[in-house]
mmJSON file of the N, C-alpha and C atoms, coordinates in Angstrom:
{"data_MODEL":{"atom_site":{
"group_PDB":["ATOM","ATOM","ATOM","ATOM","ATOM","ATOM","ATOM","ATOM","ATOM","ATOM","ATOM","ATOM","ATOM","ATOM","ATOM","ATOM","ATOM","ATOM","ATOM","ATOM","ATOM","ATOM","ATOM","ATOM","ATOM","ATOM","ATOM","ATOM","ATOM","ATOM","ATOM","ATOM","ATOM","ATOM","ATOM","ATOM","ATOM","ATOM","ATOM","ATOM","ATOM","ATOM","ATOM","ATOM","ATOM","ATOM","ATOM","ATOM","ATOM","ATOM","ATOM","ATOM","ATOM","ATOM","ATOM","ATOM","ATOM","ATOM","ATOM","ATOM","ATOM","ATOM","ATOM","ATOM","ATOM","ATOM","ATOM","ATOM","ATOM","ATOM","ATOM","ATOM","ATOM","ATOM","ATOM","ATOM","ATOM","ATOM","ATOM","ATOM","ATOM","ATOM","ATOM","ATOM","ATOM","ATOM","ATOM","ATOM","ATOM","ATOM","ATOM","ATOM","ATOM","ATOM","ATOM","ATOM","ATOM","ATOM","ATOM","ATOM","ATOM","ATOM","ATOM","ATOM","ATOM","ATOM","ATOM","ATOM","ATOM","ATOM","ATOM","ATOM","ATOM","ATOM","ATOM","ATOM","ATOM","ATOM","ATOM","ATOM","ATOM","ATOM","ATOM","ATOM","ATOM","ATOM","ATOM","ATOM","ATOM","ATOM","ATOM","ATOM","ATOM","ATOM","ATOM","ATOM","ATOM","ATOM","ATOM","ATOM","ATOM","ATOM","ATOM","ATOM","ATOM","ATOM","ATOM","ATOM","ATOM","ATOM"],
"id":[1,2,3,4,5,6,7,8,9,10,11,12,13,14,15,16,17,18,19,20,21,22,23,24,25,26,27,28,29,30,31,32,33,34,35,36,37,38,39,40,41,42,43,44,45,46,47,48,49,50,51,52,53,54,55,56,57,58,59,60,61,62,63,64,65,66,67,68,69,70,71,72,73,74,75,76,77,78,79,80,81,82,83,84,85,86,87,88,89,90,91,92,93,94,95,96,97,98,99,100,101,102,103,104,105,106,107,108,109,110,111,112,113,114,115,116,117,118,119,120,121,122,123,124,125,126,127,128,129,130,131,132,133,134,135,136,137,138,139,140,141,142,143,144,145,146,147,148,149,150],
"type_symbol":["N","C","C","N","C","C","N","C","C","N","C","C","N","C","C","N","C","C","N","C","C","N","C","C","N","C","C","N","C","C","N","C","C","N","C","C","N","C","C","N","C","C","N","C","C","N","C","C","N","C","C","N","C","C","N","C","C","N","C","C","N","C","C","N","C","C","N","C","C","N","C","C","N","C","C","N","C","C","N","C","C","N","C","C","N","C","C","N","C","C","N","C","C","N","C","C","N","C","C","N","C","C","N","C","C","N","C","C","N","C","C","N","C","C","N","C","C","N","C","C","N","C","C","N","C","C","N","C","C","N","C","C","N","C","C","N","C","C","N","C","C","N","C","C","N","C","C","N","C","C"],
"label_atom_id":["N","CA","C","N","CA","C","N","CA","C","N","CA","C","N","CA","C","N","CA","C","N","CA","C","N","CA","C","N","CA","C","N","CA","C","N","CA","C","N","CA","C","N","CA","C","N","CA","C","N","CA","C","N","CA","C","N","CA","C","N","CA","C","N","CA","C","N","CA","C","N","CA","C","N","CA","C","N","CA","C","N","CA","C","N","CA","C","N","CA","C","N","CA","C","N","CA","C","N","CA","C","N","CA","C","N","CA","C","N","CA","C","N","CA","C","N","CA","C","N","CA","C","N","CA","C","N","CA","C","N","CA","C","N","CA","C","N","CA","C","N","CA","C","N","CA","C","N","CA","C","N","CA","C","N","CA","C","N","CA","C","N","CA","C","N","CA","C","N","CA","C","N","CA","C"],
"label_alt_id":[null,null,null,null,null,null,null,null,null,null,null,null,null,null,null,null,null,null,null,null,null,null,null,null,null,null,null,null,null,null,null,null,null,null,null,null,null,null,null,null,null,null,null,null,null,null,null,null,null,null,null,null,null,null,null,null,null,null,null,null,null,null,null,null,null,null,null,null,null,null,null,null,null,null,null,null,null,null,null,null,null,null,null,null,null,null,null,null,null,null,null,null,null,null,null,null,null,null,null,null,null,null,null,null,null,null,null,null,null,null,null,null,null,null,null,null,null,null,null,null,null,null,null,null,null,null,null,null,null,null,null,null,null,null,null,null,null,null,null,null,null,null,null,null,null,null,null,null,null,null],
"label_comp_id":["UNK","UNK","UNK","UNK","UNK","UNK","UNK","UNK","UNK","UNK","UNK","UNK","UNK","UNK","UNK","UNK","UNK","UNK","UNK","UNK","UNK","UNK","UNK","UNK","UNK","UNK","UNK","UNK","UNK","UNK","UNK","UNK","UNK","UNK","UNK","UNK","UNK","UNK","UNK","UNK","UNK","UNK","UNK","UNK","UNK","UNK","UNK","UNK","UNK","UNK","UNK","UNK","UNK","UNK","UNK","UNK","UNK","UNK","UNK","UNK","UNK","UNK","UNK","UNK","UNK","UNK","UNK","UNK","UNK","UNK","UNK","UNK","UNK","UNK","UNK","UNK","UNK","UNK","UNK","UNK","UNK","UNK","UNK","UNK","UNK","UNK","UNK","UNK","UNK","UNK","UNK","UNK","UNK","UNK","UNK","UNK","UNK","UNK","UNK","UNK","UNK","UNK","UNK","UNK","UNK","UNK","UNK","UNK","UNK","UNK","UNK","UNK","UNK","UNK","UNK","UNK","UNK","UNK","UNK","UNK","UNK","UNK","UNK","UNK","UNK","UNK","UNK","UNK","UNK","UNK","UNK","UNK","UNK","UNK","UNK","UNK","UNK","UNK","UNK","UNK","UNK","UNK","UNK","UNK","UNK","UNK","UNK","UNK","UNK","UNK"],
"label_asym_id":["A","A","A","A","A","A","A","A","A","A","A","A","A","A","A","A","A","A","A","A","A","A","A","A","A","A","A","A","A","A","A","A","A","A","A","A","A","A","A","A","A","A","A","A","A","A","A","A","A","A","A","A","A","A","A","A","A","A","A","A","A","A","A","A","A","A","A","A","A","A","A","A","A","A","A","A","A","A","A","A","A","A","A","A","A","A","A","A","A","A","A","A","A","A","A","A","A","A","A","A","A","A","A","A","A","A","A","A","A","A","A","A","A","A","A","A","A","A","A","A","A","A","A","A","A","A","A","A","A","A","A","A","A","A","A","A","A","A","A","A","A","A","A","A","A","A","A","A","A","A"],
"label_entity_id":["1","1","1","1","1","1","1","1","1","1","1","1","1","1","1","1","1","1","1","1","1","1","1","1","1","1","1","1","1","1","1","1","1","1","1","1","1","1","1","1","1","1","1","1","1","1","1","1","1","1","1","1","1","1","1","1","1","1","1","1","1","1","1","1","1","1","1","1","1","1","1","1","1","1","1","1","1","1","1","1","1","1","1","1","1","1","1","1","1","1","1","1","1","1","1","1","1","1","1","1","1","1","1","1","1","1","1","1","1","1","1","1","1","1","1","1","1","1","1","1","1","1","1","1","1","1","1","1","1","1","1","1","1","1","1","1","1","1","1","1","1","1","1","1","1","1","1","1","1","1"],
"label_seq_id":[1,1,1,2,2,2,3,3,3,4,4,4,5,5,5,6,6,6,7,7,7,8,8,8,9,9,9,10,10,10,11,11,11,12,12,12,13,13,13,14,14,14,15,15,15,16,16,16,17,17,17,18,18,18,19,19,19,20,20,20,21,21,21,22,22,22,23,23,23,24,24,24,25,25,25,26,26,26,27,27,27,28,28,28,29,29,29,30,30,30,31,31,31,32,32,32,33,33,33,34,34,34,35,35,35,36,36,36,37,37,37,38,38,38,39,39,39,40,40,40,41,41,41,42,42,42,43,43,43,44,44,44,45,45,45,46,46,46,47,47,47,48,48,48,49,49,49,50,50,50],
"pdbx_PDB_ins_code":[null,null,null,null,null,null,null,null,null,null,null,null,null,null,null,null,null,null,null,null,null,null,null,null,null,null,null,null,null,null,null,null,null,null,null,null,null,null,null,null,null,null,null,null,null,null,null,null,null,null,null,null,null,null,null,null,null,null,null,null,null,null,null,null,null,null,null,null,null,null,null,null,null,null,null,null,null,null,null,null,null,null,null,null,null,null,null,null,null,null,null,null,null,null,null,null,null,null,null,null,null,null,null,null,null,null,null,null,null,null,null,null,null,null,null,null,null,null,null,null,null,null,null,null,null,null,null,null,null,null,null,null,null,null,null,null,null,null,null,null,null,null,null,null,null,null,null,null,null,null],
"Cartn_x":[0.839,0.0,0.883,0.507,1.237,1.158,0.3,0.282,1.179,1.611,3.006,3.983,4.544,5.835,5.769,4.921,4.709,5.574,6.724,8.096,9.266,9.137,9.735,8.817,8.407,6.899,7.761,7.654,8.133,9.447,10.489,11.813,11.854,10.927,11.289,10.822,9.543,8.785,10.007,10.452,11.542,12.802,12.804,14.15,13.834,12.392,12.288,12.11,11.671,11.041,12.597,13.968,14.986,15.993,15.193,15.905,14.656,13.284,12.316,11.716,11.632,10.396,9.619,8.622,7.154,6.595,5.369,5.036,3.437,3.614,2.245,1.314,0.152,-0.806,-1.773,-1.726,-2.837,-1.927,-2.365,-2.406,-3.546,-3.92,-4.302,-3.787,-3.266,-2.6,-3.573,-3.868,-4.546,-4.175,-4.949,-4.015,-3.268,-3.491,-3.016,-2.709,-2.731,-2.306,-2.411,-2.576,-2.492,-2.75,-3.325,-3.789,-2.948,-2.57,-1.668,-2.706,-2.315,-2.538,-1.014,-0.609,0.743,0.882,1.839,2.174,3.243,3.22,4.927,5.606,6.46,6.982,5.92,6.435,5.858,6.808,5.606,6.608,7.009,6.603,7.066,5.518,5.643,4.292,4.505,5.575,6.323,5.612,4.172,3.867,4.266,4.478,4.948,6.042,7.331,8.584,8.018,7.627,7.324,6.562],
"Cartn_y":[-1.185,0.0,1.248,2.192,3.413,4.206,4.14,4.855,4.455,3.506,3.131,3.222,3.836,4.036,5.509,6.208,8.301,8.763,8.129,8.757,8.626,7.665,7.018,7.799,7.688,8.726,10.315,11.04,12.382,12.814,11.51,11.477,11.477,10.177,10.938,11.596,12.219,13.882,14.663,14.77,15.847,15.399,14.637,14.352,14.793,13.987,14.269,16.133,16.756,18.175,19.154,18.63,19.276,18.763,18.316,17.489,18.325,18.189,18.391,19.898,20.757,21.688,21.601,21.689,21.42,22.186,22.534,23.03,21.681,21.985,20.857,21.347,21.729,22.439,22.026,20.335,19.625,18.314,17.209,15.708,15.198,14.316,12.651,11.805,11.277,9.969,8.599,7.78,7.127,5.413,4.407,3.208,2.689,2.741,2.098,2.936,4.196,5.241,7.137,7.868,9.114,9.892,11.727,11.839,13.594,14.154,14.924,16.05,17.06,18.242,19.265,19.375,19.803,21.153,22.393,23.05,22.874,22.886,22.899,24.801,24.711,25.907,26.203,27.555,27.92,27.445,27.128,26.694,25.018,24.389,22.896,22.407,21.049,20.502,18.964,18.401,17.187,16.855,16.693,15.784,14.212,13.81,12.252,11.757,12.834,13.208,12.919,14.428,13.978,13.058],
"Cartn_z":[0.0,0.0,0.0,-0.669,-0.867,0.03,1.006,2.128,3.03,3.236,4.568,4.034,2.648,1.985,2.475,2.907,2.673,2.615,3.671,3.701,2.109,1.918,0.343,-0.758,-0.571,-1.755,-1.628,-0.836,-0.33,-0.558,-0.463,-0.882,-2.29,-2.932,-4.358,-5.178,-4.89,-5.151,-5.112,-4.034,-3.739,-5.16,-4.943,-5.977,-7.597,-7.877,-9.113,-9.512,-8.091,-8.505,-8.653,-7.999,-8.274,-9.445,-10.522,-11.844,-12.974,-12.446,-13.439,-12.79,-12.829,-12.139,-12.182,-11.333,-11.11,-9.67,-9.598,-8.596,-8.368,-6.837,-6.817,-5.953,-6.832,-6.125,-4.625,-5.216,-4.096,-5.22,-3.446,-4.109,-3.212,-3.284,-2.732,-2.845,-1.405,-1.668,-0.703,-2.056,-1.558,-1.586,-0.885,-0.526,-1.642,-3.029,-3.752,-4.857,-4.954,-5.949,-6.039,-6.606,-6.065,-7.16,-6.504,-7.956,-7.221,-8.966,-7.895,-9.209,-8.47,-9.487,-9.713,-10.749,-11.018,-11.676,-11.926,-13.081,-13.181,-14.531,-15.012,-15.47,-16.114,-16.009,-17.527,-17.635,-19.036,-20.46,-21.281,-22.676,-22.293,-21.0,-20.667,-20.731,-21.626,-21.701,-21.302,-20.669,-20.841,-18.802,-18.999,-18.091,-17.727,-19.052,-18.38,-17.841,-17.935,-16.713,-15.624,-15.279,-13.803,-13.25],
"occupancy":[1.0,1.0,1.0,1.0,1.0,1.0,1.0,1.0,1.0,1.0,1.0,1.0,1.0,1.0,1.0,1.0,1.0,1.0,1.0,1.0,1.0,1.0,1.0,1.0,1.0,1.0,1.0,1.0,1.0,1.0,1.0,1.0,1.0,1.0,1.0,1.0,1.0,1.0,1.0,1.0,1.0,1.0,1.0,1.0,1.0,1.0,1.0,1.0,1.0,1.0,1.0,1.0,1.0,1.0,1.0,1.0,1.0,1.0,1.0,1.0,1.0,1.0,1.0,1.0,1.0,1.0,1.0,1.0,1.0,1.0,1.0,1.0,1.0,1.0,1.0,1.0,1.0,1.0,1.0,1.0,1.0,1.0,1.0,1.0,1.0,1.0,1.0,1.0,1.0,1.0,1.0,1.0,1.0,1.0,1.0,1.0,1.0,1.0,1.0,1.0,1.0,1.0,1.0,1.0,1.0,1.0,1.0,1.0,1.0,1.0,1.0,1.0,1.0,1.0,1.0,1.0,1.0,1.0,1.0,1.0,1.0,1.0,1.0,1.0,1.0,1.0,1.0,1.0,1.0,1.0,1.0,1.0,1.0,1.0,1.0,1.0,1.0,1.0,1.0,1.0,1.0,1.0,1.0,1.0,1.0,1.0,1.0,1.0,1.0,1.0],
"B_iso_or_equiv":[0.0,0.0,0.0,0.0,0.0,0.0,0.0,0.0,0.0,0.0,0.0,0.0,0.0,0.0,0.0,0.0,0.0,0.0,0.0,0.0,0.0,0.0,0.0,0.0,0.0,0.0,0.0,0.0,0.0,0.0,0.0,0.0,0.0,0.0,0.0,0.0,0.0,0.0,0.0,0.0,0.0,0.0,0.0,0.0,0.0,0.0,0.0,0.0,0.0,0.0,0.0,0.0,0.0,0.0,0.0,0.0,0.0,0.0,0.0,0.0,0.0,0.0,0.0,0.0,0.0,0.0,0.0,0.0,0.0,0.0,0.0,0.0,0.0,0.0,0.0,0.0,0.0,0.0,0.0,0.0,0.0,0.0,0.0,0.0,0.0,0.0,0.0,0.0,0.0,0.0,0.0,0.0,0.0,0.0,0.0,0.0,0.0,0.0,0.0,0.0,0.0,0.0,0.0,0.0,0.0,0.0,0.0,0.0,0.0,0.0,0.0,0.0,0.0,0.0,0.0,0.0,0.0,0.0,0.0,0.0,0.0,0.0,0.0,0.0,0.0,0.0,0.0,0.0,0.0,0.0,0.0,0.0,0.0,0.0,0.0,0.0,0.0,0.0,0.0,0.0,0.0,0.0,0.0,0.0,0.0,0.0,0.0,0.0,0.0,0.0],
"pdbx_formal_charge":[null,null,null,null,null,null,null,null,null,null,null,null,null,null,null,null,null,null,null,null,null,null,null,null,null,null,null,null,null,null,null,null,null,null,null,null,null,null,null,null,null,null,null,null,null,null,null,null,null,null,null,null,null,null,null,null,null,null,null,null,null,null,null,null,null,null,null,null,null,null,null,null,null,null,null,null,null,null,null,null,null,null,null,null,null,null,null,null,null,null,null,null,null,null,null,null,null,null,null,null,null,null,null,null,null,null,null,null,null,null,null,null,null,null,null,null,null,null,null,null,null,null,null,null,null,null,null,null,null,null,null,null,null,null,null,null,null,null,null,null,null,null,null,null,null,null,null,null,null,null],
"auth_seq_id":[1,1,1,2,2,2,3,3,3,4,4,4,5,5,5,6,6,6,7,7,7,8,8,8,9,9,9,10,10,10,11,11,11,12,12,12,13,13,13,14,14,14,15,15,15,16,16,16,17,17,17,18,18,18,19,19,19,20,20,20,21,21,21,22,22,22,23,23,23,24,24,24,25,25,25,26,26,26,27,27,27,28,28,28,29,29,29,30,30,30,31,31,31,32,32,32,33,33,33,34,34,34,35,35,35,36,36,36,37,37,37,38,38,38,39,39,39,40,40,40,41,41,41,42,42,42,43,43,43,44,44,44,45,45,45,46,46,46,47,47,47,48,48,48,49,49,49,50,50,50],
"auth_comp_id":["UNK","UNK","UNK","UNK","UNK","UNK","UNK","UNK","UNK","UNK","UNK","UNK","UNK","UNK","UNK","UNK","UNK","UNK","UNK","UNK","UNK","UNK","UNK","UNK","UNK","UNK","UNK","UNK","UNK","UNK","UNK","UNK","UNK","UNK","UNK","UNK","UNK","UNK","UNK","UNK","UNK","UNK","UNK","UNK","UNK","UNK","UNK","UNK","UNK","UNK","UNK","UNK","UNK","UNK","UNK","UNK","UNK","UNK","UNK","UNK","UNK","UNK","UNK","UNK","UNK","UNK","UNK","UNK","UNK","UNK","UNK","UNK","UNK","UNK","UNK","UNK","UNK","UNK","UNK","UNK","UNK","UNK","UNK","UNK","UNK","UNK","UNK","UNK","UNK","UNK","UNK","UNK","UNK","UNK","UNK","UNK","UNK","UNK","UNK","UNK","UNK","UNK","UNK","UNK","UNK","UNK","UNK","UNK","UNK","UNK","UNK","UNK","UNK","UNK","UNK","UNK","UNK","UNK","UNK","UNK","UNK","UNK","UNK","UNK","UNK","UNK","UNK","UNK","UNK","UNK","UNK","UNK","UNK","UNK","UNK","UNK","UNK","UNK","UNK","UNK","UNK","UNK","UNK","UNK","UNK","UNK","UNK","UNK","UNK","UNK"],
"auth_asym_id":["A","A","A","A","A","A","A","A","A","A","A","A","A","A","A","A","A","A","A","A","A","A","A","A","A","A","A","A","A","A","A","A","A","A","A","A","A","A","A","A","A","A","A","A","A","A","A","A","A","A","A","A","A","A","A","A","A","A","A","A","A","A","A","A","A","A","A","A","A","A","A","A","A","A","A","A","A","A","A","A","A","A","A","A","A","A","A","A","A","A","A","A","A","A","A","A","A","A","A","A","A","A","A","A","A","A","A","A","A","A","A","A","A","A","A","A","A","A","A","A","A","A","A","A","A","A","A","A","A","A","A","A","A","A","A","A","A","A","A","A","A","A","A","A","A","A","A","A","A","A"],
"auth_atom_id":["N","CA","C","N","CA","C","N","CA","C","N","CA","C","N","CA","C","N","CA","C","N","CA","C","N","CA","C","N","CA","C","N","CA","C","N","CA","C","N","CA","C","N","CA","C","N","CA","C","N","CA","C","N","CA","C","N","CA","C","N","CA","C","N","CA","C","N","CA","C","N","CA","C","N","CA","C","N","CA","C","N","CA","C","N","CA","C","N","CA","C","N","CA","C","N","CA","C","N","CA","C","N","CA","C","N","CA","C","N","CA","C","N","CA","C","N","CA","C","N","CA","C","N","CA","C","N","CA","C","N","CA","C","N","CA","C","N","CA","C","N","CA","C","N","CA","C","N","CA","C","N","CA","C","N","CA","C","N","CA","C","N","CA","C","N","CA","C","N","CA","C","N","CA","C"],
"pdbx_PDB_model_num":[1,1,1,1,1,1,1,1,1,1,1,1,1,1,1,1,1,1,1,1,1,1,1,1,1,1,1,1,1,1,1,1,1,1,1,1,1,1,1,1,1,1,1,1,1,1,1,1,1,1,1,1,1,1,1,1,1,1,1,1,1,1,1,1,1,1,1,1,1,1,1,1,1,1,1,1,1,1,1,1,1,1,1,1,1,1,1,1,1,1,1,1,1,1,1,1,1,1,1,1,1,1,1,1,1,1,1,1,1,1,1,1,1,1,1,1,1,1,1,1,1,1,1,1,1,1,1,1,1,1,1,1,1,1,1,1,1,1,1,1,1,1,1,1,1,1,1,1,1,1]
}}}
């Protein structure tokens, strides 16, 4: 379940957001997956990076 990793989840949010930019408005993280709401920079349309 993705919820008892939160800490591992958070580590690599953090990692991917200082390689890719992204800002994250709101998520849900729920037992088995997550739904995030994201922006990327301007002129970046490359959602499936992050």
């Amino acid at each position: 379940m993705l919820i008892r990793h939160i800490d591992l989840l958070h580590q690599v949010v953090s990692s991917v957001k200082q390689r890719h930019l992204f800002i994250i408005h709101g998520w849900a993280v729920l037992p088995d997956h997550l739904h995030a709401l994201i922006e990327l920079p301007v002129n970046d349309s490359d959602y499936a990076t992050r």
